[in-house]
N, C-alpha and C positions, 0 to 999 in steps of 0.2 A: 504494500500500500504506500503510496507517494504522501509527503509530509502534505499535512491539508492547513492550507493561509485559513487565515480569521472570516476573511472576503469573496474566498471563493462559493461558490454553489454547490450544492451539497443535497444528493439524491439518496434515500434510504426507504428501503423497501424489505418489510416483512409479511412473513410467513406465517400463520397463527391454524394448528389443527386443533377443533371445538365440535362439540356432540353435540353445542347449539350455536352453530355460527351467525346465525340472523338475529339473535336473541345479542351477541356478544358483539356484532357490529352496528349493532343502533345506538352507541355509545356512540362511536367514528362517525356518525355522520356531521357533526360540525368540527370535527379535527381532521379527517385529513381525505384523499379518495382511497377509496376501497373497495375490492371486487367478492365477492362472496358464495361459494360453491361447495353443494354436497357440505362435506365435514371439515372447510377451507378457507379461512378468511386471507387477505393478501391485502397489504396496507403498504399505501407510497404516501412519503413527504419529501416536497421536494423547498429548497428553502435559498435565500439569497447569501447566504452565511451560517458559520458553524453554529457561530450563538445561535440564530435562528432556527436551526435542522435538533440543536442540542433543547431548548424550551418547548420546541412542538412536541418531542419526540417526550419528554417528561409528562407535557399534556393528556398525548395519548396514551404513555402506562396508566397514568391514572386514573383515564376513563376507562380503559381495559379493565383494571383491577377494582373500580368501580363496579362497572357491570357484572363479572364475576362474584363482586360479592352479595349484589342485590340478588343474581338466578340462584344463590345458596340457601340466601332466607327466604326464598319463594319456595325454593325443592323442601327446607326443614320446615316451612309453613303447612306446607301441603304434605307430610311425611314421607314424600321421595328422596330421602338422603343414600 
């Protein structure tokens, strides 16, 4: 991997397998695009700077590990644990 400037642009794209993937990307929809398939989520940011690739990308753990935690207390709500 080449040294990456402050400035330059910055593409990052993950992978996410999920038993409920449309459930886990309705978080993503005001963080970043994302394509969604079968047991497959796939998430791009693309951003004008590292800071900016590095804050987005913080966003969407969050909404990620959000969502995850909200379909837990819906599965223990409903006794699907």
């Amino acid at each position: 991997m080449k040294d990456q400037k402050r400035n330059e642009s910055v593409e990052l794209t993950l992978s996410i397998e999920h038993s409920e993937p449309e459930a886990i990307s309705s978080a993503l929809v005001t963080e970043a695009d994302f394509s969604c398939s079968s047991q497959l989520i796939t998430v791009s940011i693309e951003t004008e700077s590292f800071n900016d690739a590095r804050a987005r990308w913080n966003s969407l753990m969050r909404a990620l590990i959000a969502s995850e935690h909200s379909l837990e207390a819906t599965r223990r709500g409903l006794g699907h644990e």
